[in-house]
N, C-alpha and C positions, 0 to 999 in steps of 0.2 A: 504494500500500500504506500503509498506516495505521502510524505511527511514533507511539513513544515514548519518555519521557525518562526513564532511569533513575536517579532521584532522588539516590540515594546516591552516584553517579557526578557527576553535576551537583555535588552537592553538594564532591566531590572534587577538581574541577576550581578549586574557591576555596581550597584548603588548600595544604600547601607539603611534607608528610612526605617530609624528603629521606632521604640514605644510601640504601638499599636499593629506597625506596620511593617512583616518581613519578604519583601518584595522576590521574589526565585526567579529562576530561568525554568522554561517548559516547554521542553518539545513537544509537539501535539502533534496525532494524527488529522488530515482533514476531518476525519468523519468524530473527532471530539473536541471539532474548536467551540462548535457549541454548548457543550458539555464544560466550557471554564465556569468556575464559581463568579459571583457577583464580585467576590472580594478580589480572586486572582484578576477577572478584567478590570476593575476598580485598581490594583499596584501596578498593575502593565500599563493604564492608561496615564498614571501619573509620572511613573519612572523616568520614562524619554524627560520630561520636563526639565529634571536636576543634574540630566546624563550629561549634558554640554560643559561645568562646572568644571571638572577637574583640568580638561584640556582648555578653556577659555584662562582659566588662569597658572598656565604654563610660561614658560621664564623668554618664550618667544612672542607672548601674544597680548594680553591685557598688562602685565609685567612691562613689558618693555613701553607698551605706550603711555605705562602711567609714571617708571620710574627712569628711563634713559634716556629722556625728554627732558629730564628736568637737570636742578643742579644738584642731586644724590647719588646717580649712578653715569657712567659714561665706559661705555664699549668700544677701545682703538681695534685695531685691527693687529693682536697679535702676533709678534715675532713677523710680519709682511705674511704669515701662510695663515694664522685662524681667527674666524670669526671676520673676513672681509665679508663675506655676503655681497659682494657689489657694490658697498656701501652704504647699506641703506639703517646700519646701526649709527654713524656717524651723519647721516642725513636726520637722521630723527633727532637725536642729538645737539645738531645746529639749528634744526629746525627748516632743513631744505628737503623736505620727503616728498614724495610725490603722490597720485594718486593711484601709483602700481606697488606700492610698499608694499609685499608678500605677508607681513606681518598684519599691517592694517587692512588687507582684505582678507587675514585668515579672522583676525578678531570681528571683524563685521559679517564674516559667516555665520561663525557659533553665535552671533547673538542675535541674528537672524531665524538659524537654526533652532533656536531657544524661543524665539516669540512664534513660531512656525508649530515648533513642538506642545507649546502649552494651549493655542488656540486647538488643536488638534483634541487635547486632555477636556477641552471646555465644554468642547463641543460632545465630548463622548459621553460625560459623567453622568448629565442629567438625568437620562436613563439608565443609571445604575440603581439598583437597589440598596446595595449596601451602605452599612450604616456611616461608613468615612466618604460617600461620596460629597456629600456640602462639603465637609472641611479640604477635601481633594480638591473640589474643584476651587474651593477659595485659593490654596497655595497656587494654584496654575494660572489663577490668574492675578496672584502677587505676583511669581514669577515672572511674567508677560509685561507686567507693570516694570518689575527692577531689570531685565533686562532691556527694554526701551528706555528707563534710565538713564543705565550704559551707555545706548546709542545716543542719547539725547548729551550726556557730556561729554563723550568721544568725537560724535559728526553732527550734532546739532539737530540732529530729527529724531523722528518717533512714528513706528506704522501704527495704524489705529486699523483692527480689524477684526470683526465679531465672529467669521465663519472661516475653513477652510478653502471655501470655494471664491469667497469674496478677493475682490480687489483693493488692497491697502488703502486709507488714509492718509498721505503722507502728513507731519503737523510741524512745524518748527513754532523756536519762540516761548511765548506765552500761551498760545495754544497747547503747544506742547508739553509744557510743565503741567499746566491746569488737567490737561490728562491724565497723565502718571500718578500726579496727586488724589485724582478722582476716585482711580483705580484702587490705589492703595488703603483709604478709606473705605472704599466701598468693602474691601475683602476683610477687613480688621475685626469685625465683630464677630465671623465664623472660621478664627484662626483659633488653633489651640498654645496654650502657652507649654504644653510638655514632650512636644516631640523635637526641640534642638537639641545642637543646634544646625545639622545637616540639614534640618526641613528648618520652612518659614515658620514662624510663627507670631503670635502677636508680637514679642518684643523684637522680632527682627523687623517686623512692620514699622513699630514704632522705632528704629534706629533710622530705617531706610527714610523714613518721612523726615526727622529730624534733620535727616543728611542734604534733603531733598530741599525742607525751606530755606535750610541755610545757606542754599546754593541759587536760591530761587530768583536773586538780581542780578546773576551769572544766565542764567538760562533763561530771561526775561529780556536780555539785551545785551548780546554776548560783545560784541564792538566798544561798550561803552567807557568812554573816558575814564571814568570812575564811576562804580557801582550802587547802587541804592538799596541800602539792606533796610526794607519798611518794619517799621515797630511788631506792625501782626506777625510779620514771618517768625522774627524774633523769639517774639512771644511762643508762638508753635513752637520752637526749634527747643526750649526751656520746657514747655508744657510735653512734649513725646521723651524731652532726656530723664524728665521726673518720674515719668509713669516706668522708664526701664529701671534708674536708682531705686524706687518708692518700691519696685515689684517684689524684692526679697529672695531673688533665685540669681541672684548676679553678684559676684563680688572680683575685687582686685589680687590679682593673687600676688603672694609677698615673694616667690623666683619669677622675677620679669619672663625669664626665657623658657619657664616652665608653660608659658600661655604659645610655645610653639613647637612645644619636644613631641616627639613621635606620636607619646600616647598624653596626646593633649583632649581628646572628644568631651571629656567631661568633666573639663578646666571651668570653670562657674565665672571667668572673664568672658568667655565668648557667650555671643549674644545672638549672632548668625555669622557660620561658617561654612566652606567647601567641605565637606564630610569626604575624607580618602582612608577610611578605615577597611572597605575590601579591597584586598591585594590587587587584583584585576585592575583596579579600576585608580587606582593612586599612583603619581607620579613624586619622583625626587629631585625634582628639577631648580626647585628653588634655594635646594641646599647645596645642591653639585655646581650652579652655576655659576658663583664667584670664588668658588676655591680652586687654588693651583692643580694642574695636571700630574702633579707628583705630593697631592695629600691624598690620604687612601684611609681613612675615618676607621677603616673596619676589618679588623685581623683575620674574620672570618673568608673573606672576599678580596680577591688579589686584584681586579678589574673595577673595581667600583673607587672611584678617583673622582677629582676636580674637571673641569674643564676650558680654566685661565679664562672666564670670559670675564662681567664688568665690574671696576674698582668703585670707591667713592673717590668724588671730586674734590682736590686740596679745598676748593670752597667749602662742601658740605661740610670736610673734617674742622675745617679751620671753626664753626662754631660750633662745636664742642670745646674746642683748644680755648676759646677765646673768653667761653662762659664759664672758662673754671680757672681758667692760668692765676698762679704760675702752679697752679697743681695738673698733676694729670686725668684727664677726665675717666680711663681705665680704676682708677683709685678713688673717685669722687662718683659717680653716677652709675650704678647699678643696670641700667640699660644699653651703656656702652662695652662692656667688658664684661665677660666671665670665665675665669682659669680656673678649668676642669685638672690640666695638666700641671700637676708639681715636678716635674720631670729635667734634672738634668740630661745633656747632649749622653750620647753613649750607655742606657740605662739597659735594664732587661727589665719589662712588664707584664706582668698576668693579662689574659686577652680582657678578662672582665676591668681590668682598672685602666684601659686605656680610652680614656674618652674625652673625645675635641674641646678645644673652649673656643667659647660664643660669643657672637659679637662682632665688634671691627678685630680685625685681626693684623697686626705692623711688625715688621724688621722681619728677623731671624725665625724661619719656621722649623717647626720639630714634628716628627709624625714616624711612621714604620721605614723600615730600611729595605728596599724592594731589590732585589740583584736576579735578573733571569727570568722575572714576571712571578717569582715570589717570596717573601717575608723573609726576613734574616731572623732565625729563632737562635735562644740561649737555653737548652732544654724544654721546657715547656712551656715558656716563657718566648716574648717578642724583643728584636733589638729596637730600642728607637735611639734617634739621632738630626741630625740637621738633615736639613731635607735640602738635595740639589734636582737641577732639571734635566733628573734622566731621561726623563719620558720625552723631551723637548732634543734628546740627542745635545746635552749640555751637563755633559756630567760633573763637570769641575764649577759649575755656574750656582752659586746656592740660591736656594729661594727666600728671599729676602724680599718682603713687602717695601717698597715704598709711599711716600706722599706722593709723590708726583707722578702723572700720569698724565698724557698728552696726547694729540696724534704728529708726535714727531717718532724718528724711527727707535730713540729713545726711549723716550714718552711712552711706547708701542709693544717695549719687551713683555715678555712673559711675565715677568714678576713685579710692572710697575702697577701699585696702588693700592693702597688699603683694602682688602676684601673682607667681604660678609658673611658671616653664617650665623645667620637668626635663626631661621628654622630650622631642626634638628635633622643632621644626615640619616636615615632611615637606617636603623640595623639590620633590615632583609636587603636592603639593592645590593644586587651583584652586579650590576653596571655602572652606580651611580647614579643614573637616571631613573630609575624603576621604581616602583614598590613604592611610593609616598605611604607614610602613615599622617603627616602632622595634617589636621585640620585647619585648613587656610582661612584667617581669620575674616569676615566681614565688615560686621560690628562687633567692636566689643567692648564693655563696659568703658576700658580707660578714654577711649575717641568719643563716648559720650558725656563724661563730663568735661570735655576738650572742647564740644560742641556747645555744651550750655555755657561754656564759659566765655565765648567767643558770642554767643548774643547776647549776653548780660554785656559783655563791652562794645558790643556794635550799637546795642541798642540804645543805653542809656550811659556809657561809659563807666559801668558799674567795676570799678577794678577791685574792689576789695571783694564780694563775688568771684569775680573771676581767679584771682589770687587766691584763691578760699579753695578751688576747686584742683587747680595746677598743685597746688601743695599738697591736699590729700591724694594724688598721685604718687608726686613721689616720693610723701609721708609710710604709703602703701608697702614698700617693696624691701625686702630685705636690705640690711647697709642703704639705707634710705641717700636721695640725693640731699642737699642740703634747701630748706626752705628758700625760696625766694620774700624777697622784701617789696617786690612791689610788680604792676603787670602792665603791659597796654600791646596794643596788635604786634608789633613787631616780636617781642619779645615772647606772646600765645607761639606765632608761627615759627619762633625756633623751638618752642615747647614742643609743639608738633612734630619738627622732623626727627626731636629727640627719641619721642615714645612712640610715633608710627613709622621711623622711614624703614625701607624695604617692605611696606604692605599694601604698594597701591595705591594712595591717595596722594601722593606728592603735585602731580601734574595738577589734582583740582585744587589742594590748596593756594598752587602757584599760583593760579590763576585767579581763583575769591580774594587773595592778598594782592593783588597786583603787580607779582614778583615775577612773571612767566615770561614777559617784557625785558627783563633784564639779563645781565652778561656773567659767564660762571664758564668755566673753562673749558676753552674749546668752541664758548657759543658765546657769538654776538648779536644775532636775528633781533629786532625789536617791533616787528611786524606784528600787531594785535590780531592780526586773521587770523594766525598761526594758532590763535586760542584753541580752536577746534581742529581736526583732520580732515583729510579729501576724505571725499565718499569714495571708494574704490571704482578705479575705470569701468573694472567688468560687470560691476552693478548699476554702473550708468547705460553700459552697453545692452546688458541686459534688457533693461527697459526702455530701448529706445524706440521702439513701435509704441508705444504710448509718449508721443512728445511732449516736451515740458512736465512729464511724470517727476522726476527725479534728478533736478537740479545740482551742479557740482558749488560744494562751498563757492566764498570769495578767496582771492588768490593761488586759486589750483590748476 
């Protein structure tokens, strides 16, 4: 008999939506597709919705356009052989991208793909019986909601579209926002508060709404001189941060980096997360990609290494350096630094007490001693040692992190610039790439009181509020940073890159502070158009039997 795979199910089978909901893979014969339970069609219809998640935020796709764009991270073209791509990581970077960036039409797929997928869920549920379809169909159509979002502060638009068969809406502006918003309210009241934070739920609505007003004179009139943050939005931005504070199921946890180690799902900071807890379906992409080609995290796995891709910028580092000098910020702020490793050069380690430290990572690196593609043991026991670029066919060349980092050929080497590893290298990837466990943050508690504190001082210049809120930060966290004495916007926006960079928001705060305009190494661009991205060519192309459909930004 003739078997089939039913896609949405397959697809389910890589997703994780616990509490209520264990979503499988099921082969079916034809003659038992009818034979699925309410419940299995009910998880198979909603799965697709969340499936796009893990690969939308991969270290080539939402990553890059929210963090190598700005002044945190910058990708040269190492050694002249990796990571040139044609240039289009250095294009994004300066801010001369075009509208064939492979990356910015792979991110406008998936989140295409995503508003495609949940309309599909929306349209299916109503006739469902079972008893999680309202709440199914509520998440898919928040989904639908925060991935138009995305689109909406990525390229400036939003599809509006009630059926599968229909033809998009397209909405820019204030039309646009006033949707998204519409959306997200409308689905709030039959969201549950206990199934994150992989699924949506109320407090991820109420972060996503937060994030939404307070961006709401950005997406209201994206060109503008200078921005107009209105009292109401304000007010919202403070009333959605209260209801996630006031809720009782969220708290700050006192290891900063513990809100990104492998097995972080049921870390009570996150608020709404990418859920990568099935194997299948998780990647480690965001750990491997700014570590050296010759750090190797994991004794067990001889191949699973770095990949010398992007540093931070002497800019970004310099405001840490600047807000703590003449101390070192590794020694003062709990966010920047964490030494796992007490290891002199030349040591023998048991494989279990070998584990990386977090953080910006500088100078002289130490890790496993690899000769012949594997591990130099001392009994049963590991050598470590000063790590050179063997893997680079540079074996005398030690890996030494620098400041500086440029696209001269310099600038350019393998080992120039502070690298990151926030999120925890996965101890199953045998490639480095593979296997993600850590749940990728969305919302999560500390960015909301980051957000309430930034409309108490938009709104009313409220800095003692705000000051109020920044310090029970990073009051919070173990070897606390030390109190600040006083607050105003500039000083919120380094607060920010302190305790989110490397999660994605860098480019929108650039942009709500009015910093996106300005020059950080290697980029001059001061083109305000630049705010947003091209719409990718082949979605222009796409729809070009319907003229005037689908409009390319200004400047593209």
């Amino acid at each position: 008999m003739k078997k089939i795979l039913i896609s949405s199910l397959a697809l389910a089978s890589l997703l994780f939506l616990n509490s209520c909901t264990d979503l499988k893979e099921q082969v079916l014969d034809e003659s038992s597709v009818t034979g699925l339970t309410d419940k299995q069609a009910a998880d198979g219809n909603l799965a697709p919705v969340y499936a796009q998640l893990p690969t939308l935020f991969t270290h080539t796709n939402y990553f890059a356009a929210q963090e190598i764009s700005t002044d945190e991270a910058i990708l040269p073209y190492r050694g002249g052989t990796d990571w040139g791509d044609n240039g289009i990581y250095i294009a994004l970077h300066q801010h001369t991208h075009t509208s064939t960036d492979p990356n910015l039409r792979s991110t406008w797929l998936l989140l295409t793909q995503g508003i495609s997928r949940a309309i599909t869920a929306i349209s299916a549920l109503p006739t469902n019986n079972d008893p999680n379809a309202k709440v199914y169909i509520a998440e898919a159509r928040g989904m639908r909601a925060y991935y138009n979002m995305l689109l909406l502060d990525l390229f400036g638009v939003v599809f509006k579209k009630e059926s599968p068969q229909a033809i998009s809406e397209i909405l820019r502006g204030e039309q646009a926002y006033e949707y998204v918003k519409t959306e997200f309210l409308a689905v709030e009241p039959d969201l549950l508060t206990t199934v994150g934070p992989g699924r949506l739920t109320k407090g991820g609505v109420w972060g996503l709404l937060a994030r939404l007003y307070l961006n709401a004179a950005v997406y209201r009139d994206r060109y503008a001189t200078s921005f107009t943050f209105k009292p109401e939005d304000m007010d919202k931005v403070v009333e959605y941060s209260d209801k996630i504070i006031n809720a009782g199921q969220y708290q700050l946890s006192r290891d900063y980096f513990s809100v990104f180690n492998a097995e972080n799902h049921d870390n009570k900071e996150l608020v709404f997360a990418v859920d990568q807890r099935a194997e299948l379906n998780g990647h480690n992409r965001l750990a491997y990609f700014s570590l050296s080609g010759d750090q190797f995290p994991l004794p067990a796995f001889t191949g699973a290494n770095g990949t010398d891709g992007p540093g931070i910028t002497p800019d970004f580092y310099r405001t840490w350096v600047n807000a703590y000098a003449p101390k070192d910020p590794a020694g003062t702020d709990p966010r920047f630094y964490k030494q796992n490793m007490n290891i002199p050069a030349d040591s023998c380690v048991a494989a279990a007490d070998f584990v990386y430290n977090r953080g910006i990572l500088r100078g002289q690196q130490y890790g496993l001693i690899r000769v012949n593609g594997a591990f130099v043991r001392c009994g049963n026991n590991y050598k470590v040692g000063k790590l050179f670029n063997v893997t680079r066919n540079r074996p005398t060349t030690p890996v030494v992190f620098t400041e500086a980092i440029n696209y001269t050929v310099a600038g350019s080497d393998y080992s120039t610039g502070y690298r990151v590893l926030k999120y925890e290298f996965s101890p199953k990837s045998q490639s480095g790439r593979n296997l993600g466990d850590v749940d990728i943050p969305i919302v999560r508690l500390a960015d909301v009181y980051l957000m309430r504190a930034e409309a108490k001082l938009r709104k009313s210049n409220d800095a003692a509020s705000a000051l109020a809120d920044v310090n029970l930060i990073r009051a919070a966290r173990t070897n606390p940073a030390p109190a600040l004495t006083s607050m105003s916007l500039d000083l919120l926006f380094r607060e920010r890159g302190f305790e989110l960079y490397w999660e994605m928001v860098r480019r929108t705060d650039m942009v709500r502070f009015g910093k996106y305009e300005g020059t950080w190494t290697e980029k001059t661009d001061t083109n305000p158009q630049k705010r947003i991205f091209p719409i990718p060519q082949t979605a222009i192309d796409g729809a070009s039997n319907l003229p005037g459909y689908l409009v390319q930004n200004p400047s593209y």
